[in-house]
C-alpha positions in Angstrom: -26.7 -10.3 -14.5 -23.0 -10.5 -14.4 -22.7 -12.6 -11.1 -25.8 -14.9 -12.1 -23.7 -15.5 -15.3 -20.9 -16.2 -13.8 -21.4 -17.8 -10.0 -25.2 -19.5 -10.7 -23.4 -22.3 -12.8 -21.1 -23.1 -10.5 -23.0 -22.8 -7.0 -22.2 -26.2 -6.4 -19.1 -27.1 -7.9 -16.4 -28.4 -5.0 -13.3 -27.4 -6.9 -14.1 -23.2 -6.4 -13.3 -21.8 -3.5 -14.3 -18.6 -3.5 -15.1 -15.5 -5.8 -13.0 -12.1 -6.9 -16.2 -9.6 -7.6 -13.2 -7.3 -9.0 -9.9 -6.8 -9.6 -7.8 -3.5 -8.1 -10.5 -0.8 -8.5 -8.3 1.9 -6.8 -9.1 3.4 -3.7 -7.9 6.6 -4.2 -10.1 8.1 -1.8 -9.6 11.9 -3.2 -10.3 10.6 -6.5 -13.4 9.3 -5.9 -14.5 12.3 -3.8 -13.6 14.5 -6.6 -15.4 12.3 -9.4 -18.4 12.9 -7.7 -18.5 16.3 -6.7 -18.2 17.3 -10.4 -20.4 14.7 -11.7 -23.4 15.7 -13.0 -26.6 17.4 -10.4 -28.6 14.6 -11.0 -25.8 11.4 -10.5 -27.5 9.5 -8.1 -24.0 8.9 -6.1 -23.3 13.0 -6.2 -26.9 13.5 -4.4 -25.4 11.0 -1.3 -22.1 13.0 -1.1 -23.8 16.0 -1.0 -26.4 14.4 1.8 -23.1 13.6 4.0 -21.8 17.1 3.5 -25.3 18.8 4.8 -24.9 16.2 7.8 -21.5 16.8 8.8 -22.0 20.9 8.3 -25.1 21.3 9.7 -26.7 22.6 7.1 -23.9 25.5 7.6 -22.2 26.8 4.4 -20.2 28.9 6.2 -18.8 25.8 8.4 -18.2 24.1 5.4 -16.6 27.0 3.9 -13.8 26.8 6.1 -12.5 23.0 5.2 -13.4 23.1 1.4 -13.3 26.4 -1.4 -16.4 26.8 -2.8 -16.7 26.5 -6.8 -20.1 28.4 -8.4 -21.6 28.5 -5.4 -22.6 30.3 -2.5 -24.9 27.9 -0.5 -25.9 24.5 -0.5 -28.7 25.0 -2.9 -25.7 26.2 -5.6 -23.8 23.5 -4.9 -26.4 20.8 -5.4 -27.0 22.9 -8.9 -23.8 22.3 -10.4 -21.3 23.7 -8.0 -18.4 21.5 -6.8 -15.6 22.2 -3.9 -12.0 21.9 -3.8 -10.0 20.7 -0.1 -8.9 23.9 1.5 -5.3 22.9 2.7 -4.5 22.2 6.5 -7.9 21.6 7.1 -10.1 18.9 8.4 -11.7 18.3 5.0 -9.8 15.1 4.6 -12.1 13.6 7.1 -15.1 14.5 5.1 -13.2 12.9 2.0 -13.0 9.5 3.8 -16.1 9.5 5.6 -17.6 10.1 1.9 -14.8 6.7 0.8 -16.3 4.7 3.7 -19.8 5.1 2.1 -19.0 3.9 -1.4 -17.2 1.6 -0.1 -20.5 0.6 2.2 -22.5 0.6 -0.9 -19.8 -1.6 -3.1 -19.2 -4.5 -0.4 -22.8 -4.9 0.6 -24.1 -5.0 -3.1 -21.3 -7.5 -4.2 -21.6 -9.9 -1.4 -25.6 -9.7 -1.2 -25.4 -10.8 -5.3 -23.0 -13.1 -4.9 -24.4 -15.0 -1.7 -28.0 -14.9 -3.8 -26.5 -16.9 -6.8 -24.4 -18.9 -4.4 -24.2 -19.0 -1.5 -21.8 -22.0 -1.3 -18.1 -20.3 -1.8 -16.3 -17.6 -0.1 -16.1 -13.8 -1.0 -12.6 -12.8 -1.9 -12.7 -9.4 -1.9 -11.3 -6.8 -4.5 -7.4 -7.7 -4.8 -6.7 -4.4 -3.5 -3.6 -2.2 -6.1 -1.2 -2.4 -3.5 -3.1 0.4 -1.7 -6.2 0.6 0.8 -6.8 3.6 2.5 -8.4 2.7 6.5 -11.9 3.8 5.7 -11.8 0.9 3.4 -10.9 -1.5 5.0 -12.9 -0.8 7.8 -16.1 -1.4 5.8 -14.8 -4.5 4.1 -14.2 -6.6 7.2 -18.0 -6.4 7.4 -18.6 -8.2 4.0 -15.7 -10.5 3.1 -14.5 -13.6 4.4 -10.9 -13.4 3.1 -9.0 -9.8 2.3 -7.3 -9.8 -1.5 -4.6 -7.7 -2.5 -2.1 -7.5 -5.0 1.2 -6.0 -5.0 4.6 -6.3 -5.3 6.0 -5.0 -2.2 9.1 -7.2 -2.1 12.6 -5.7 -1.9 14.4 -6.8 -5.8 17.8 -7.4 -3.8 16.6 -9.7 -1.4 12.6 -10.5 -1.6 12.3 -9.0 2.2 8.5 -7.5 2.7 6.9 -4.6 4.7 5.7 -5.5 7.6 3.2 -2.7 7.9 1.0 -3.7 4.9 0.0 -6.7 5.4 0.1 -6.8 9.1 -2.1 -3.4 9.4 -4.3 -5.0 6.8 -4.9 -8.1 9.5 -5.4 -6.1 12.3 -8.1 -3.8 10.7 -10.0 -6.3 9.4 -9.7 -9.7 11.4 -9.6 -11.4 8.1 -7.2 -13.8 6.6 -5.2 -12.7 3.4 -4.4 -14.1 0.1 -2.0 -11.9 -1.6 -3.6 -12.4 -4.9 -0.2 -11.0 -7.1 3.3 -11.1 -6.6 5.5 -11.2 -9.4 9.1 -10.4 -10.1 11.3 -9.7 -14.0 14.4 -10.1 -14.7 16.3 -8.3 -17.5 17.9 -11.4 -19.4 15.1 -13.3 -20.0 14.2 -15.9 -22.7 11.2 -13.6 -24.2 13.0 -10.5 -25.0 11.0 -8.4 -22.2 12.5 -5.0 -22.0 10.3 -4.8 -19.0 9.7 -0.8 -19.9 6.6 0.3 -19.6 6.7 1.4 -15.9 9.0 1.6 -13.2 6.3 0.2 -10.6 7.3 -3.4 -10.7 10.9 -5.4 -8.7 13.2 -5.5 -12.4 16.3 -7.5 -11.3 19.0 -8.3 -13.5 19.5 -12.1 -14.1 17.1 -15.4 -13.2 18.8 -16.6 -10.7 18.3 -13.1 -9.0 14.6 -13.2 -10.1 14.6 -17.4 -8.4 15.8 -15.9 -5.1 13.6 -13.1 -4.9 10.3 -15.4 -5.8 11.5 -18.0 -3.1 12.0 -15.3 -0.5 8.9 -12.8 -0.7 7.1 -17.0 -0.9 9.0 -18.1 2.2 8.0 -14.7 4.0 4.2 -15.2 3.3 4.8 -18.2 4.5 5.8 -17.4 7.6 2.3 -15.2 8.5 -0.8 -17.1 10.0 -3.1 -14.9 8.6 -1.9 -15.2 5.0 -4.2 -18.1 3.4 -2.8 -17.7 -0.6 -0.8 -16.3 -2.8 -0.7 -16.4 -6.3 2.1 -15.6 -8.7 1.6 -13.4 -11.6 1.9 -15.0 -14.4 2.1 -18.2 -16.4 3.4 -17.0 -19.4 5.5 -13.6 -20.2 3.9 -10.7 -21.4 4.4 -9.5 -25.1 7.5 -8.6 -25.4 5.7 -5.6 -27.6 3.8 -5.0 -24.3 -0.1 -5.8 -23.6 -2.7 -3.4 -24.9 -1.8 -1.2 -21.7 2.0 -1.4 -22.9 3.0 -4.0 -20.0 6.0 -5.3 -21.1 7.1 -7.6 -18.6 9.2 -10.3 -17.9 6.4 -11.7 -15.2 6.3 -15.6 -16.6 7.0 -18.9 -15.0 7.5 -19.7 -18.8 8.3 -17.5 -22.1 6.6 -16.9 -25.0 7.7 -19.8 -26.6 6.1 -22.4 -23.6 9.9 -23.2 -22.5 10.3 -22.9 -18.5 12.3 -21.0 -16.7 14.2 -23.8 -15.5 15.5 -21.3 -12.5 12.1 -19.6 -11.2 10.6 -23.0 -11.7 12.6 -24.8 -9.2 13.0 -22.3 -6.2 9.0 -21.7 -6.4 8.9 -25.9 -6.7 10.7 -26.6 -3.9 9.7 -23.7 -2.1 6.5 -24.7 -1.9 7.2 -28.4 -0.6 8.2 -26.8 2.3 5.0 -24.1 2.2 2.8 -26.5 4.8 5.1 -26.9 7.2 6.5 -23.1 7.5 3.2 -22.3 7.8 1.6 -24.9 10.5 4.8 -23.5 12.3 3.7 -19.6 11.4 3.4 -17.8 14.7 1.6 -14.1 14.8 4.3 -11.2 15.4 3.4 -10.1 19.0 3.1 -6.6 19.4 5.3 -4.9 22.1 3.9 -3.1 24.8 6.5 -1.0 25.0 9.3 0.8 23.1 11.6 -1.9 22.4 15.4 -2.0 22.8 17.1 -2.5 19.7 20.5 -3.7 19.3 21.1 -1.3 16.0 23.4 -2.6 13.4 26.3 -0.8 11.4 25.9 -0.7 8.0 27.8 1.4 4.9 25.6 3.7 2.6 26.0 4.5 -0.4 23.8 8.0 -2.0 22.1 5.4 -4.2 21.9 2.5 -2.2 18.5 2.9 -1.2 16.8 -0.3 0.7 19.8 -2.5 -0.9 22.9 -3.0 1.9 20.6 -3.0 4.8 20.4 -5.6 7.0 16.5 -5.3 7.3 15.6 -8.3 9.9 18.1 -7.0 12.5 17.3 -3.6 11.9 14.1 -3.4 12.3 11.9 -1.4 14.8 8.9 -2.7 15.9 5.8 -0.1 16.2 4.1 0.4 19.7 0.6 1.6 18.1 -2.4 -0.7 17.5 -1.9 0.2 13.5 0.7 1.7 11.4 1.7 2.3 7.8 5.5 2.6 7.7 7.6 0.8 8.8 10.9 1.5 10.5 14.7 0.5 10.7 17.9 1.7 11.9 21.3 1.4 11.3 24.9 3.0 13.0 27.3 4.5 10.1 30.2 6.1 10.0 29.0 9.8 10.6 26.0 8.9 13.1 22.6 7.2 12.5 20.7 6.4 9.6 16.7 5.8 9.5 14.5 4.6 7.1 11.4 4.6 6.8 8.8 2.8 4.3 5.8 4.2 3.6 2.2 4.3 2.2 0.7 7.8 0.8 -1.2 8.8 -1.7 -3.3 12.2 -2.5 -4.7 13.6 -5.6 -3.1 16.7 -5.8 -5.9 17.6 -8.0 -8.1 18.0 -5.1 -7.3 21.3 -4.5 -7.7 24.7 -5.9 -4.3 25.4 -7.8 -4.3 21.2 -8.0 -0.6 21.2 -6.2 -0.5 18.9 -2.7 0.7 22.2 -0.2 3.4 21.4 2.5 0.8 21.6 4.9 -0.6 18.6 3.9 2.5 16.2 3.4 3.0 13.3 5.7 5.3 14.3 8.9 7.7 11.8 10.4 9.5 13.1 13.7 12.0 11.9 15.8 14.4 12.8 18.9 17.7 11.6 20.4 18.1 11.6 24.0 16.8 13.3 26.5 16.0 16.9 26.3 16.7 16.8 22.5 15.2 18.9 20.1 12.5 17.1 17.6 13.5 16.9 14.2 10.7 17.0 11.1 10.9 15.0 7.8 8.2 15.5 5.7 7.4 13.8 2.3 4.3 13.1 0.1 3.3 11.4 -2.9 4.8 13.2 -6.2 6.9 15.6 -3.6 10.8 15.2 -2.6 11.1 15.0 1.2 12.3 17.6 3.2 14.0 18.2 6.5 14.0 20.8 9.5 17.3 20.0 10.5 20.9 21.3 8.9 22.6 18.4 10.5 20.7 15.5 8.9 21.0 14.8 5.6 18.2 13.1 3.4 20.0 10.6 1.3 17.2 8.5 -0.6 13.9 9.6 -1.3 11.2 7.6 -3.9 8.7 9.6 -4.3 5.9 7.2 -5.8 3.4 5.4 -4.0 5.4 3.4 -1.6 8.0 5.5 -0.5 11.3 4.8 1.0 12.9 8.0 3.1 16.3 7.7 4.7 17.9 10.3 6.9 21.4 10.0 8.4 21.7 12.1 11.1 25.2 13.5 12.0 26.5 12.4 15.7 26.4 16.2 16.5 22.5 16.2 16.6 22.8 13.2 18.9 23.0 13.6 22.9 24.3 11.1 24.9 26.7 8.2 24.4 26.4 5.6 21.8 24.2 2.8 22.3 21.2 5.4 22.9 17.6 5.9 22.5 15.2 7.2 20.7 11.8 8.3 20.1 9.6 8.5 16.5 
């Protein structure tokens, strides 16, 4: 009823382009899984999940047993009655918790682009505007029902509007879709509104406009630059109440303030900068993936313990990845004391998934790496919620964010390091 509402009226109207059917719905896979499994026995969605679980298992509790801990029950018949299961850690549950994503997902793409198409079938399906977050069984179910990819997101550095390659590139590559990055937004802390720009940390917060100009000219110039990226919108017209939305949003997030007058700053870099939007982009070329391990010529750099992605030199020191996909990406830089890497991430996990609803070692992201030949591997692992740690006495972990999109950094000390300076590595 929704879509006939909406789309039916305007089937044939030539200034649309396409449809949103929603706006960031989450894909916070263990979520969803754990919605369902302690949803009520006769939710319709609970009865699929526990199909897939009888198909994977065989029908074997026992086998199933092993990846998750059963809750009131002590066979499948329980279960279905009311019983619900929580991940076991280190096992290969996880997989069961996607393939269970990847069938929701199924059911959500199909149904919004069959309704769509039957009210009109003239414009283009936009997708979701992912929440700066897809997990890969998403994606791989959406490339079969969407003619462009949405996301939102601001993944832009605050001191210098540089992007990570990984999300957007990954999100390319999985789906074979163009992209319109359907947010991205950037506050500033003087501001003509009186934005306190408080009610989250999750947003780039720079100090003055003409920091907030550069930064909206530079993550713009950057989209520019990729092929695949057919739009992006910037969030929003006007600033939000300075006494924050009904969610609290407080921001700073305006091409104008709250009392209609520009800001004269943001309005002329995004102006200009999209003059010269056509021509970047009919001169866009795809990044071509190396065959190989590339050599990289590793720039020196001086870090401070709170400098975090600010100071680097992130163009030259850059790492391009070897594998078909990734989701971090990787730079490197020479300091005084040896090496530092950094590495930008996606992870997320409900912690909640699991019996004592705390995310075990076990089950945090690893990150490894080795200098020279013969050397000894060295571990980092970090999660979600979780401060990183290391394996290794002589490198020392000197930035760690531990929200969504996580930046690690570890400097390791020239005494870890075999061989003479320029050298190689593997990660």
């Amino acid at each position: 009823r929704i879509v006939r509402e909406m789309t039916g009226p305007h089937k044939d109207d030539p200034n649309i382009i396409g449809w949103y059917p929603d706006n960031e719905l989450g894909w916070y896979i263990e979520t969803i899984f754990l919605t369902f499994i302690d949803a009520p026995a006769e939710n319709a969605t609970r009865k699929r999940l526990l199909q897939l679980l009888e198909e994977r298992y065989g029908a074997d509790f026992g086998a199933l047993s092993e990846d998750f801990a059963p809750v009131r029950a002590a066979n499948f018949a329980e279960l279905a009655a009311g019983g619900s299961l929580r991940l076991r850690p280190a096992s290969r549950g996880r997989e069961t918790v996607h393939a269970f994503g990847g069938i929701v997902a199924e059911r959500y793409y199909a149904l919004t682009r069959d309704t769509i198409r039957r009210y009109d079938p003239n414009h283009l399906v936009f997708g979701d505007r992912y929440a700066g977050y897809y997990p890969l069984c998403v994606a791989e179910v959406a490339k079969k029902y969407v003619d462009v990819v949405s996301t939102n997101g601001s993944f832009a550095d605050p001191s210098d509007g540089f992007m990570p390659r990984y999300y957007l590139d990954t999100l390319h590559r999985v789906t074979g879709r163009p992209i319109i990055l359907s947010e991205y937004y950037s506050a500033a802390m003087e501001n003509q509104s009186g934005n306190r720009n408080s009610s989250t940390n999750a947003f780039a917060v720079v100090k003055t406009q003409e920091q907030r100009a550069a930064l909206a000219k530079g993550t713009l110039t950057y989209l520019a630059s990729l092929p695949y990226v057919v739009g992006a919108h910037w969030f929003q017209y006007v600033d939000q109440p300075p006494a924050g939305r009904l969610d609290g949003e407080d921001f700073n997030f305006g091409l104008i303030d709250i009392y209609n007058k520009p800001y004269d700053l943001l309005a002329k870099a995004i102006t200009e900068t999209h003059e010269r939007v056509p021509e970047m982009h009919r001169n866009a070329r795809p990044d071509e993936k190396p065959a190989t391990a590339p050599e990289v010529r590793v720039p020196k750099a001086t870090l401070g313990a709170s400098d975090g992605l600010a100071g680097w030199a992130k163009r030259g020191a850059y790492i391009p990845y070897t594998s078909d996909i990734s989701f971090a990406d990787l730079y490197a830089c020479e300091t005084e004391d040896g090496i530092a890497l950094m590495l930008r991430a996606d992870d997320y996990m409900d912690a909640r998934i699991y019996e004592d609803k705390k995310l075990p070692a076990s089950d945090y992201m690893a990150w490894t790496f080795s200098f020279g030949e013969g050397a000894s591997p060295i571990t980092v692992r970090f999660a979600a919620g979780a401060r990183a740690t290391v394996d290794d006495e002589r490198v020392r972990l000197l930035h760690n964010d531990k929200g969504l999109r996580q930046v690690v950094i570890a400097v390791i000390s020239r005494s870890a390091i075999i061989g003479e300076m320029p050298l190689a590595f593997t990660c």
